[in-house]
Each structure stands twice: as structure tokens, then as C-alpha cells.
N, CA, C and O atoms as CSV, one atom per row, in Angstrom:
chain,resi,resn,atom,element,x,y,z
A,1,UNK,N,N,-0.768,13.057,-3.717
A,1,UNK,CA,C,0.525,12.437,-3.767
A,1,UNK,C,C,0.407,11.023,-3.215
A,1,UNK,O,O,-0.247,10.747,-2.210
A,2,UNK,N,N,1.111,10.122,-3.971
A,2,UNK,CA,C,1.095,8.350,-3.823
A,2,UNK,C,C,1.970,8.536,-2.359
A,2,UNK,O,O,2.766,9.454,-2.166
A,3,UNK,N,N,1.699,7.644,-1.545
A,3,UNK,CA,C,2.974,7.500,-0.483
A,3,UNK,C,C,3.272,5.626,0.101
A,3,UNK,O,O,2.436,4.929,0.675
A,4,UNK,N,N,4.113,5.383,-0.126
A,4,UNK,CA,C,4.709,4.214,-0.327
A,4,UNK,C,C,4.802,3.813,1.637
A,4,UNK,O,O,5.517,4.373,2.468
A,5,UNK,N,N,3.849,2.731,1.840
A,5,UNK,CA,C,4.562,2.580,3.539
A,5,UNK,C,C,4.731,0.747,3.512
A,5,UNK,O,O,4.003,-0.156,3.099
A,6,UNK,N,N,5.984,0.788,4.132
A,6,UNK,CA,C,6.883,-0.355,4.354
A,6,UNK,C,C,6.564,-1.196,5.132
A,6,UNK,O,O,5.542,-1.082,5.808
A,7,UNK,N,N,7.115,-1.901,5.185
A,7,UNK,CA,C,6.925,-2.840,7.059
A,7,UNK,C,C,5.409,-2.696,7.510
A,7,UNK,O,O,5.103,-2.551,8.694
A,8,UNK,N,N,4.516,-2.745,6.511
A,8,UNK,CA,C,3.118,-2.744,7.310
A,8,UNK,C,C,2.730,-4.667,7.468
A,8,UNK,O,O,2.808,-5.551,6.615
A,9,UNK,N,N,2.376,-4.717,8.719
A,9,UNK,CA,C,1.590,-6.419,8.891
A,9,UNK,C,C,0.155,-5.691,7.738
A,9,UNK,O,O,-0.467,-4.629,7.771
A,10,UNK,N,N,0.122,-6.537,7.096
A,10,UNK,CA,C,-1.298,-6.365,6.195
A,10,UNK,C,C,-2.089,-7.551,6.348
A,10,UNK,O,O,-3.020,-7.707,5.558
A,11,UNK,N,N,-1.850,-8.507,7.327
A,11,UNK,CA,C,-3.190,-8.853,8.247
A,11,UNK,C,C,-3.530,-8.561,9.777
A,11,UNK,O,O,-4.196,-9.191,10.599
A,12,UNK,N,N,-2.847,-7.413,9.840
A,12,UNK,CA,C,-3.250,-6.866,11.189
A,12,UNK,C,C,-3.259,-5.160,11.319
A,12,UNK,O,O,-3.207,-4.526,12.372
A,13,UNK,N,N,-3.332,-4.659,10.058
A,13,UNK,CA,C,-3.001,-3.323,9.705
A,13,UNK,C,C,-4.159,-3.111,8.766
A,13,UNK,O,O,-4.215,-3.501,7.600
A,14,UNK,N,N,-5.141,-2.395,9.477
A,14,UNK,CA,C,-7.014,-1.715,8.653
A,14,UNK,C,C,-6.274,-0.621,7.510
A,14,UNK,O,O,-5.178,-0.087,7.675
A,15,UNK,N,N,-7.084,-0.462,6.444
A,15,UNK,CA,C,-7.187,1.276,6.219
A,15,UNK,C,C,-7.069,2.202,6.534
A,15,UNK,O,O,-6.363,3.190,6.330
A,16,UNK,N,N,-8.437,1.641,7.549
A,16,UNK,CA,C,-8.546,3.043,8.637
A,16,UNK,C,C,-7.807,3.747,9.597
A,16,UNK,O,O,-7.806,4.926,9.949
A,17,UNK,N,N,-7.034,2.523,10.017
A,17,UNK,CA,C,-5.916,2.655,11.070
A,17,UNK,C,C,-5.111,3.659,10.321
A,17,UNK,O,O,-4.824,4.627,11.026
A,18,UNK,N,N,-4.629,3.719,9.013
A,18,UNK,CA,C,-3.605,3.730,8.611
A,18,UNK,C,C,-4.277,5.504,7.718
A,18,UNK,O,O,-3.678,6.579,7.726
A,19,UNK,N,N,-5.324,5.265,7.216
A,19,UNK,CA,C,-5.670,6.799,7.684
A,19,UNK,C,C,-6.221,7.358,8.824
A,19,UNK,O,O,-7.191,8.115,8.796
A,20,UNK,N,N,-5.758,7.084,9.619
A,20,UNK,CA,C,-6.585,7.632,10.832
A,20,UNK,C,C,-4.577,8.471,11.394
A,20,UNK,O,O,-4.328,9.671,11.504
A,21,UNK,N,N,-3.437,7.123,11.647
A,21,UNK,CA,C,-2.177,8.241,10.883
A,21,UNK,C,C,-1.796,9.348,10.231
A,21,UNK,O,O,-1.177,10.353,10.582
A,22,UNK,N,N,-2.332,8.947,9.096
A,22,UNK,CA,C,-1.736,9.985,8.364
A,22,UNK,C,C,-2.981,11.048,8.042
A,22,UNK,O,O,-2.847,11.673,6.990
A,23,UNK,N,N,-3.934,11.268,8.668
A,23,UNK,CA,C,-4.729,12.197,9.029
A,23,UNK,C,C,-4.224,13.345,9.150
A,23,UNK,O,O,-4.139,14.244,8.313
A,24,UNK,N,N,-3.707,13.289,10.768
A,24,UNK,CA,C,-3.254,14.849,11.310
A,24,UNK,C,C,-2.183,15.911,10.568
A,24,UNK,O,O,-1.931,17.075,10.880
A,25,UNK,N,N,-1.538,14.934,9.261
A,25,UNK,CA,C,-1.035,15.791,7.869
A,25,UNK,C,C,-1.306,16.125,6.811
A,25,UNK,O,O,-0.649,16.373,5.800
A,26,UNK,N,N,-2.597,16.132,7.125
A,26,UNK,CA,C,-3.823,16.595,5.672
A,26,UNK,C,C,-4.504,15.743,4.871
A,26,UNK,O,O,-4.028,14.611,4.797
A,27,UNK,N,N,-5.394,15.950,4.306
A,27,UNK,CA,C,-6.519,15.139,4.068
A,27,UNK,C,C,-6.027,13.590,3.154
A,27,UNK,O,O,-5.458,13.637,2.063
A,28,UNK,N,N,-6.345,12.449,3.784
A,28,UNK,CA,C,-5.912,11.549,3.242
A,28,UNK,C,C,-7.277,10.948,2.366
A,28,UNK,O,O,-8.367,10.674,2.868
A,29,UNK,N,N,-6.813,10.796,0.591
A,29,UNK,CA,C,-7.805,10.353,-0.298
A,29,UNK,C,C,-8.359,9.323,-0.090
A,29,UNK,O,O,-9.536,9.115,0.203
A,30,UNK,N,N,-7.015,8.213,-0.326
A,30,UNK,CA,C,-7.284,6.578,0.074
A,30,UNK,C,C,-6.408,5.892,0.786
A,30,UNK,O,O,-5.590,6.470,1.502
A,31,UNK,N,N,-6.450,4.982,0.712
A,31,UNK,CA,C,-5.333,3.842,1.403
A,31,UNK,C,C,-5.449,2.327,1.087
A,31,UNK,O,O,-6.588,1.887,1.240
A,32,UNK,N,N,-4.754,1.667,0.784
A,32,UNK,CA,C,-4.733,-0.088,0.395
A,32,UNK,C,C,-3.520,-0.518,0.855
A,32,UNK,O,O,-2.446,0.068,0.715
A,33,UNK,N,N,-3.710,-1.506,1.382
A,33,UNK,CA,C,-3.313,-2.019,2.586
A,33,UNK,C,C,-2.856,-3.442,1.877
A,33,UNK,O,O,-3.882,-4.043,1.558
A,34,UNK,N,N,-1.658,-4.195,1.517
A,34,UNK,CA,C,-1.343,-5.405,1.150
A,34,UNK,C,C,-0.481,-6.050,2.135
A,34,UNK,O,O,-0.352,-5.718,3.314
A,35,UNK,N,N,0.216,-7.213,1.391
A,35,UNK,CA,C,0.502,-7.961,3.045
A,35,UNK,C,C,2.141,-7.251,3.373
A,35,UNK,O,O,2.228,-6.977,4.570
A,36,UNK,N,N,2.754,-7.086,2.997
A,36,UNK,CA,C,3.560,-6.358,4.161
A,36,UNK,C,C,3.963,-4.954,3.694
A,36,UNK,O,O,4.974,-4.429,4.161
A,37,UNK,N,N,2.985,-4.158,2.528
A,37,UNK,CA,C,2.870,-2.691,2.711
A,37,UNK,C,C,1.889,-1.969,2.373
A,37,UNK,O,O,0.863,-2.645,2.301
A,38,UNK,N,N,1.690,-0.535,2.053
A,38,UNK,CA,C,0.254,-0.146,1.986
A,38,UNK,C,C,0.813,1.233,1.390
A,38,UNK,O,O,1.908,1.658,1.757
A,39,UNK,N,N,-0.138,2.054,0.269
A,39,UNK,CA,C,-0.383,3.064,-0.449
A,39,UNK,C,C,-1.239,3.830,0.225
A,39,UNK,O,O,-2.399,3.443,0.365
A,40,UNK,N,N,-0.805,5.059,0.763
A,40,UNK,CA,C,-1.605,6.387,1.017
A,40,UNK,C,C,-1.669,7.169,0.341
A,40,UNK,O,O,-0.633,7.817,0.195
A,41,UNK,N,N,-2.725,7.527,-0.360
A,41,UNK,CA,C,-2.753,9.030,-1.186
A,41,UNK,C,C,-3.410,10.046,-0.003
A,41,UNK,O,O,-4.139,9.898,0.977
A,42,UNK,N,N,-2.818,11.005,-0.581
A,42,UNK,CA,C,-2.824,12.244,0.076
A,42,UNK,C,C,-2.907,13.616,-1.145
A,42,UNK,O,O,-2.294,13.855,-2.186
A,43,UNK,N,N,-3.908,14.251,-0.442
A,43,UNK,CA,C,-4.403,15.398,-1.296
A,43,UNK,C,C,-3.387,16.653,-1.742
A,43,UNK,O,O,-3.269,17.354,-2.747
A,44,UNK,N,N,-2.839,16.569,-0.674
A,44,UNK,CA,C,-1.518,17.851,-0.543
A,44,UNK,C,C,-0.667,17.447,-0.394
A,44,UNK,O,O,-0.487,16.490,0.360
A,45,UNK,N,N,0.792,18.402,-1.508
A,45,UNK,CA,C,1.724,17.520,-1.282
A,45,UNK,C,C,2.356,17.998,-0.153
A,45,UNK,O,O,2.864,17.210,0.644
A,46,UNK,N,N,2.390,19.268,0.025
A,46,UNK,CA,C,3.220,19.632,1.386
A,46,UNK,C,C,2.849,18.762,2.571
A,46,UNK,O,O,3.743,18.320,3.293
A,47,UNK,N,N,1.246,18.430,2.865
A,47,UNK,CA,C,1.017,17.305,3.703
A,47,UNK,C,C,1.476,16.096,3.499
A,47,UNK,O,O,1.379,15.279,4.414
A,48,UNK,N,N,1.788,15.902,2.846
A,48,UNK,CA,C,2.784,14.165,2.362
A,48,UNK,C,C,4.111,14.223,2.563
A,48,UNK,O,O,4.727,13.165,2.692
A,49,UNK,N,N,4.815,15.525,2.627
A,49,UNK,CA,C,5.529,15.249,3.065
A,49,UNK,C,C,5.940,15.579,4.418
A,49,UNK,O,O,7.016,15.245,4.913
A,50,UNK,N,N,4.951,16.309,5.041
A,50,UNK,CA,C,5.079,16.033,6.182
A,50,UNK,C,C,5.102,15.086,6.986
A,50,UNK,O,O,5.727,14.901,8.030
A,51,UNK,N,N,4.184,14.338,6.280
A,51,UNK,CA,C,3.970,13.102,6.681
A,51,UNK,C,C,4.753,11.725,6.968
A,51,UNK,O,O,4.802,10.942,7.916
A,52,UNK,N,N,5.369,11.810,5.631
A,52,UNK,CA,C,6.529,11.629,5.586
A,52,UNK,C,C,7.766,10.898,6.308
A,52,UNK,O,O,8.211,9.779,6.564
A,53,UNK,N,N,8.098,12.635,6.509
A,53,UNK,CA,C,9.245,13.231,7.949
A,53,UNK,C,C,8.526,12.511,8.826
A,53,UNK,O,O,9.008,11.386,8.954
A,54,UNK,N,N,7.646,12.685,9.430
A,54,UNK,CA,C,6.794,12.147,10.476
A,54,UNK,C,C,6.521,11.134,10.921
A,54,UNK,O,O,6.283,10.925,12.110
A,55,UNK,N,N,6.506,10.012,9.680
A,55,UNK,CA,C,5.903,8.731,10.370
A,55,UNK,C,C,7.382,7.569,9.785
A,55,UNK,O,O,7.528,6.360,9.962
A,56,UNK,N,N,8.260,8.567,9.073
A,56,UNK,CA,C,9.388,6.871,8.324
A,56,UNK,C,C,10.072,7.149,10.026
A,56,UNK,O,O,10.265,8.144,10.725
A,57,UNK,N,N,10.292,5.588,10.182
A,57,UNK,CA,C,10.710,4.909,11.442
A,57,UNK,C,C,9.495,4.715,12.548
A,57,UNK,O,O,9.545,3.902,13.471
A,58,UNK,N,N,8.534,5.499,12.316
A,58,UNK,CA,C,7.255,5.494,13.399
A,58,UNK,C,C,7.087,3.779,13.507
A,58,UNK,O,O,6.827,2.964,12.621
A,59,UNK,N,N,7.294,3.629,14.662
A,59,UNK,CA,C,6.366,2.222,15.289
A,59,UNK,C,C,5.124,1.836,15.314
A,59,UNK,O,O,4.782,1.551,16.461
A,60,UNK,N,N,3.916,1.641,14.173
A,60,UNK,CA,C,2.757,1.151,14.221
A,60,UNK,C,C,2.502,0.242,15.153
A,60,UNK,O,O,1.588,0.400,15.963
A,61,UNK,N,N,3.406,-0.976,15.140
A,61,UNK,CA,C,3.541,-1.810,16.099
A,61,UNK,C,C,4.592,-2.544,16.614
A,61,UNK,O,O,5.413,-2.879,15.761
A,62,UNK,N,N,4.814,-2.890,17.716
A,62,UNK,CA,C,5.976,-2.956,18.470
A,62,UNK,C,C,7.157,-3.776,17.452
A,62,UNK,O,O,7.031,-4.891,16.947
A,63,UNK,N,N,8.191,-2.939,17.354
A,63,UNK,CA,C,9.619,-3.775,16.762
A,63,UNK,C,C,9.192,-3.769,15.383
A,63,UNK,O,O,9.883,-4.454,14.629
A,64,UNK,N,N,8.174,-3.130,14.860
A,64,UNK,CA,C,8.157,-2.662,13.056
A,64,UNK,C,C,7.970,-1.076,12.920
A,64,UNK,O,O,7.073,-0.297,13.244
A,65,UNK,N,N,9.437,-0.921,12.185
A,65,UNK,CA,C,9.458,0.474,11.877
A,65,UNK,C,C,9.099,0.684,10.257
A,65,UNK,O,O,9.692,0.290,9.252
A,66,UNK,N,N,7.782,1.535,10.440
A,66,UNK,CA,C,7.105,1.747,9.319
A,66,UNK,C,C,7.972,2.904,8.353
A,66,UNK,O,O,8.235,4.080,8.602
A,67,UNK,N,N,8.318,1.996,7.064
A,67,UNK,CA,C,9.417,2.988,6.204
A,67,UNK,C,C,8.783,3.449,5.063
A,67,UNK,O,O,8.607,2.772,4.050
A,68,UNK,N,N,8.295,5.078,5.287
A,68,UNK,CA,C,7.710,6.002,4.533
A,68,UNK,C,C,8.102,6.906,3.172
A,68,UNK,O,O,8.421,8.086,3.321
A,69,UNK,N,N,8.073,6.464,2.211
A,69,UNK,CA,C,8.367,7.468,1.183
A,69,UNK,C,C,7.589,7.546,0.220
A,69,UNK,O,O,6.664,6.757,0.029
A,70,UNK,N,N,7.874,8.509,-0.500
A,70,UNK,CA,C,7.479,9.239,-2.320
A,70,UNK,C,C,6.950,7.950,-2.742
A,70,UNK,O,O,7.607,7.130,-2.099
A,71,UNK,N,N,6.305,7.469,-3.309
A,71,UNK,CA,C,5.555,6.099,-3.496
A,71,UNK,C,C,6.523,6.371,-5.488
A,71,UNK,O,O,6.343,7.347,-6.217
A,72,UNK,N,N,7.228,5.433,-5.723
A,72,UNK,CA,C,8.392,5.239,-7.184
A,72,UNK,C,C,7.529,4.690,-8.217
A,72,UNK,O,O,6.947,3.640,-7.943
A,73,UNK,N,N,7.297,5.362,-9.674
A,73,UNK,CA,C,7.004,4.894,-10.566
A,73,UNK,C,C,7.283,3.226,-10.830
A,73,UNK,O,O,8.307,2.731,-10.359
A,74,UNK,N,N,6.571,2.605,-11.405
A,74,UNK,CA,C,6.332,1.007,-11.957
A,74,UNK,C,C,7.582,1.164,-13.220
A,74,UNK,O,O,7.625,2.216,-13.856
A,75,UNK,N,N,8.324,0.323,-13.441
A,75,UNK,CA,C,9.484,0.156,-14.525
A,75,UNK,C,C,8.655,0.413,-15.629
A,75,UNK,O,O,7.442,0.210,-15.669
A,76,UNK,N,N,9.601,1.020,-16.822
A,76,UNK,CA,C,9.095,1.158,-17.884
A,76,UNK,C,C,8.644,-0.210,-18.926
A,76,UNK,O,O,9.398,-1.182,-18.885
A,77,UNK,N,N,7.834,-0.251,-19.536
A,77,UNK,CA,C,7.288,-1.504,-20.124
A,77,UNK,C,C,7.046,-2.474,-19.041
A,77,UNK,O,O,7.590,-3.573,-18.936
A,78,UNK,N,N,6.094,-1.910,-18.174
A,78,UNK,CA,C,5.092,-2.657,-17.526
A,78,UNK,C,C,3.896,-2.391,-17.522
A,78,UNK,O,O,3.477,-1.236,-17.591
A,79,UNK,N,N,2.929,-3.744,-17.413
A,79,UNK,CA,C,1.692,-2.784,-17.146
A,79,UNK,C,C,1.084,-3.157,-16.194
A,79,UNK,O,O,1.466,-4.326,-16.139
A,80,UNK,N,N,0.205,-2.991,-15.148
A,80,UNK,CA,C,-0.442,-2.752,-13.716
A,80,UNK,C,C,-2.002,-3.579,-14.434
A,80,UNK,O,O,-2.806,-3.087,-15.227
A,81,UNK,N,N,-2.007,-4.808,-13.872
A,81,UNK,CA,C,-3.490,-5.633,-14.588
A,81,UNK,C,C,-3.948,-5.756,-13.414
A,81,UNK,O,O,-3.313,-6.372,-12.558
A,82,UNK,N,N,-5.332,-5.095,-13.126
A,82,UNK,CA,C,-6.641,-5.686,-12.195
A,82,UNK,C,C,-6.951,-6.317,-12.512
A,82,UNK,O,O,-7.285,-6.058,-13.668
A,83,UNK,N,N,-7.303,-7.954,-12.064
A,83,UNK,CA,C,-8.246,-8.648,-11.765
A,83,UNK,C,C,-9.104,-9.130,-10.462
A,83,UNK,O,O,-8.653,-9.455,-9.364
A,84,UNK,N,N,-10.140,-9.097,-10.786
A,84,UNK,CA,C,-11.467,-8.799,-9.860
A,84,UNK,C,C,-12.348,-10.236,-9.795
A,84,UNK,O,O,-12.478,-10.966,-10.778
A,85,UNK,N,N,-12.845,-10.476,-8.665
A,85,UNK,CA,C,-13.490,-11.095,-8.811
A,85,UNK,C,C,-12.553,-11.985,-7.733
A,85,UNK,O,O,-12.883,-13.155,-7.926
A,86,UNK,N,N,-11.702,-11.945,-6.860
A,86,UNK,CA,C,-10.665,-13.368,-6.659
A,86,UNK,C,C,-10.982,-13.763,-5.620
A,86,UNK,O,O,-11.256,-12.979,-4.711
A,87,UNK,N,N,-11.034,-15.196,-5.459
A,87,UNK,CA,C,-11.076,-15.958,-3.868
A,87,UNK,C,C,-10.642,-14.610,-2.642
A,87,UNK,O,O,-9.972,-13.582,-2.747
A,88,UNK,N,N,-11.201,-15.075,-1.810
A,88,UNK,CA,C,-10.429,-14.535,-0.104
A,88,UNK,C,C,-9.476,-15.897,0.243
A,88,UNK,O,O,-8.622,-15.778,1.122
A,89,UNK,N,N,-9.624,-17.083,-0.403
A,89,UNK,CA,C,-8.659,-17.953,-0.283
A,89,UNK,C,C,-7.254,-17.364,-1.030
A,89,UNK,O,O,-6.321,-17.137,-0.260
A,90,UNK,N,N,-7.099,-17.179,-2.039
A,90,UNK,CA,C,-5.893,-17.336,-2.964
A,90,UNK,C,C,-5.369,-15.986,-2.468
A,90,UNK,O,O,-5.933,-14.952,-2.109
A,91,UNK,N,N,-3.722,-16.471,-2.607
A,91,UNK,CA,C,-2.673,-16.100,-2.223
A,91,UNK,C,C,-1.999,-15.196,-3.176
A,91,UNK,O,O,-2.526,-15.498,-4.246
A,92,UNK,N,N,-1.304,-14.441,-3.364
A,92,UNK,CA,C,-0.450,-13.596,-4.083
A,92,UNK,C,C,0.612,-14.539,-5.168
A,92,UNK,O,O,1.093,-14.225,-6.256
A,93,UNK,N,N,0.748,-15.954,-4.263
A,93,UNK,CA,C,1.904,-16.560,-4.584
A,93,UNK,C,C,1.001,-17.760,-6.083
A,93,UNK,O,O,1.441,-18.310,-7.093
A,94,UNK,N,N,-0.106,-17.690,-5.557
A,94,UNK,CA,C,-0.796,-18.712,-6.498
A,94,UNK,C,C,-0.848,-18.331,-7.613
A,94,UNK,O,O,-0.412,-18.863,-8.633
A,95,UNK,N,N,-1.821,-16.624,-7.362
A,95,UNK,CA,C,-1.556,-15.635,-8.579
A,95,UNK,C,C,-0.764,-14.961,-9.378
A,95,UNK,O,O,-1.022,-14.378,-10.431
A,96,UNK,N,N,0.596,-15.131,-8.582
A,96,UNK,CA,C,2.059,-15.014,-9.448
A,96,UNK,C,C,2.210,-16.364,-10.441
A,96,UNK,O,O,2.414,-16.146,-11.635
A,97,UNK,N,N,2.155,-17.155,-10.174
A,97,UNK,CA,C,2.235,-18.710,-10.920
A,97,UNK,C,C,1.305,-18.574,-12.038
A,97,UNK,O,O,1.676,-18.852,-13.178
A,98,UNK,N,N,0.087,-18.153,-11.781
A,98,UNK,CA,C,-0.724,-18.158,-12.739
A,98,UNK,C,C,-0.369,-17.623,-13.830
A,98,UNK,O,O,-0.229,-18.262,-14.872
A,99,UNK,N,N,-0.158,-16.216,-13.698
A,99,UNK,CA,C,0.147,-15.330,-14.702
A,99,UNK,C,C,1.511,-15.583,-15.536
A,99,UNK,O,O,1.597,-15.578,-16.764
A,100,UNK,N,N,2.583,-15.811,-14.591
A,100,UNK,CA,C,3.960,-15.969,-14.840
A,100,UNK,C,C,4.151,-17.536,-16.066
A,100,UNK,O,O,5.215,-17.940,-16.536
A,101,UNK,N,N,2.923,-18.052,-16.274
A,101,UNK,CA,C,2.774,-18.882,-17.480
A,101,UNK,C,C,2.801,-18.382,-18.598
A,101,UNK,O,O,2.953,-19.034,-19.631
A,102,UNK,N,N,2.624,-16.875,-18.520
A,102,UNK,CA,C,2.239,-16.007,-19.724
A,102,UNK,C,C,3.679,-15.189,-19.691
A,102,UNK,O,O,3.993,-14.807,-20.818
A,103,UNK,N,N,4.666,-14.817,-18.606
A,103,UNK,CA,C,5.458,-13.765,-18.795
A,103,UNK,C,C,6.090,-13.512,-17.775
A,103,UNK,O,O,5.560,-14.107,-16.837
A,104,UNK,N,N,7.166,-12.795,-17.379
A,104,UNK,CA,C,7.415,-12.208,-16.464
A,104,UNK,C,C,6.858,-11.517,-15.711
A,104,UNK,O,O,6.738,-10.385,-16.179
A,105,UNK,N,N,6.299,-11.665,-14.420
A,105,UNK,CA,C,5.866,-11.173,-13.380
A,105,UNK,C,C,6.835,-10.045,-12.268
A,105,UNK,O,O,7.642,-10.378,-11.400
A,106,UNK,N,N,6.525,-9.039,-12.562
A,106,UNK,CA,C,7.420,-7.563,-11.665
A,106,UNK,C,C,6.697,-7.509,-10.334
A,106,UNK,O,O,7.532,-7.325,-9.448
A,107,UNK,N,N,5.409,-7.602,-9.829
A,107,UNK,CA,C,4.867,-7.730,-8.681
A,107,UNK,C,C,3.833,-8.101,-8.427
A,107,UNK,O,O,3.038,-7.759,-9.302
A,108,UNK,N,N,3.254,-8.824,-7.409
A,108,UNK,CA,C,2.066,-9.669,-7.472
A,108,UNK,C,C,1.743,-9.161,-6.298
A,108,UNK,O,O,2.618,-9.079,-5.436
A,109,UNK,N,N,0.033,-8.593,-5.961
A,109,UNK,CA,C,-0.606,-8.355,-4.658
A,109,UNK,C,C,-2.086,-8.907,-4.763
A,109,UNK,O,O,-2.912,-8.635,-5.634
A,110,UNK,N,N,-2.197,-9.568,-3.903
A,110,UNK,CA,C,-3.992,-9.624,-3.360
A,110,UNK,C,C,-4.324,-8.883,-2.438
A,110,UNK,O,O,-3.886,-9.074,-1.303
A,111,UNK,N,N,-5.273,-7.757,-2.762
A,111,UNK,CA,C,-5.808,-6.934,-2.145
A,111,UNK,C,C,-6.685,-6.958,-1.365
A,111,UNK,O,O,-7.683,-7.013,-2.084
A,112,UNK,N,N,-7.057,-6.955,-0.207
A,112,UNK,CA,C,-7.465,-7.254,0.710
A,112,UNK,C,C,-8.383,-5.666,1.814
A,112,UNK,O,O,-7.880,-5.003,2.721
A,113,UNK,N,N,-9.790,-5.561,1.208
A,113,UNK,CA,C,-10.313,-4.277,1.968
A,113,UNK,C,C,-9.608,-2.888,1.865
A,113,UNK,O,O,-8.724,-2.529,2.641
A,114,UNK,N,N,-10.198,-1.974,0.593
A,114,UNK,CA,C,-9.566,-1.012,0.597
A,114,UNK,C,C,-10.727,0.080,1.590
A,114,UNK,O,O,-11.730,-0.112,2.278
A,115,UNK,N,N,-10.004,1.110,1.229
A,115,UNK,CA,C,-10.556,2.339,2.232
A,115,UNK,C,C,-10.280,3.527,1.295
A,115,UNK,O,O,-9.245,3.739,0.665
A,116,UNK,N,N,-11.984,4.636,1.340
A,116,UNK,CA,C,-11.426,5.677,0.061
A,116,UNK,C,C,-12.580,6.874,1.285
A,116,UNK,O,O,-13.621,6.551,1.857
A,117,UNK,N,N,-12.195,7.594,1.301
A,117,UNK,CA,C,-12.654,9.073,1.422
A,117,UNK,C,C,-13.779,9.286,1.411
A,117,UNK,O,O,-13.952,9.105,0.206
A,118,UNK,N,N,-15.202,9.655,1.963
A,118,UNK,CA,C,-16.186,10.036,1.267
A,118,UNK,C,C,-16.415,10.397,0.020
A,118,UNK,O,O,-17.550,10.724,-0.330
């Protein structure tokens, strides 16, 4: 199960940190971490939603309450494009511009150190 977390600093917020959380509610697959949220998959769903319950409002760090849910399907007639290969310079905002020459842009992330499971 996808799990959607909010209010994350995603230059001061690891993977690991963030499965090392949502650990103690069952086995966490992966995690990616962007700048102010981050995707946990989780193997079980009953553990996701424990998880859930558990961590929406949790304080990762002081005065940010991390807001946890069901991670929501992408709008219909969109599509989700990887590109690889990108600066550690460039920004989300550069790479919205870029693309948005071609079309409407629904969300723009630079990904920054993911984290996956053995």
C-alpha cells in the first residue's frame, strides 16, 4: 500500500529515517523522500493503516505535524514521466518551466536519494 506523508522537510528528512518510522507497523518496501513530502510503501495493508492512525499529526520534527494518508490516484489523463540523469543543481521549479513549454504541468518533483528494501 502507497502512503502519502505531508509536511516532511525533504532536506532534512533521510529514507531511512522515515522507514525506520514506519517500521514498527510492518514491513516497509520503499520510501522517496521529496522536498516537502515523501511516499511509503508498505507491504501490508492492515500495517498501513496502522500506521496511519499512528503517525498523521506525529511530530518528526519540532512544530511539523506529519499528515499521513492512503497515498490518491494521479488525475485521469495524466501521465507520470521519469527523467534520469538530472543535475543535483536543478530545482523542481526549473524542471516545471522546462516541460510546461510542451503542456500543462500537474506536478513537478526532483528526487533526491531514494531508499528500497533489500
Amino acid at each position: 500500500m502507497k502512503i502519502f506523508v505531508g509536511n516532511v522537510d525533504g532536506a532534512d528528512t533521510t529514507p531511512e529515517e522515515l522507514a525506520a518510522l514506519f517500521a514498527p507497523y510492518g514491513t516497509v518496501m520503499s520510501c522517496a523522500v521529496m522536498k516537502q513530502f515523501a511516499f511509503v510503501h508498505m507491504r501490508e495493508n492492515a500495517g498501513a493503516v496502522r500506521a496511519i492512525e499512528a503517525l498523521h499529526g506525529h511530530e518528526l520534527r519540532p512544530g511539523r505535524a506529519l499528515v499521513v494518508e492512503m497515498s490518491r490516484p494521479r488525475p485521469l489523463n495524466t501521465w507520470k514521466i521519469f527523467v534520469g540523469n538530472v543535475s543535483a543543481a536543478c530545482t523542481s521549479q526549473e524542471l516545471r518551466s522546462l516541460f510546461e513549454r510542451r503542456g500543462r504541468v500537474i506536478e513537478c518533483d526532483v528526487v533526491k536519494g531514494n531508499w528500497r528494501s533489500g
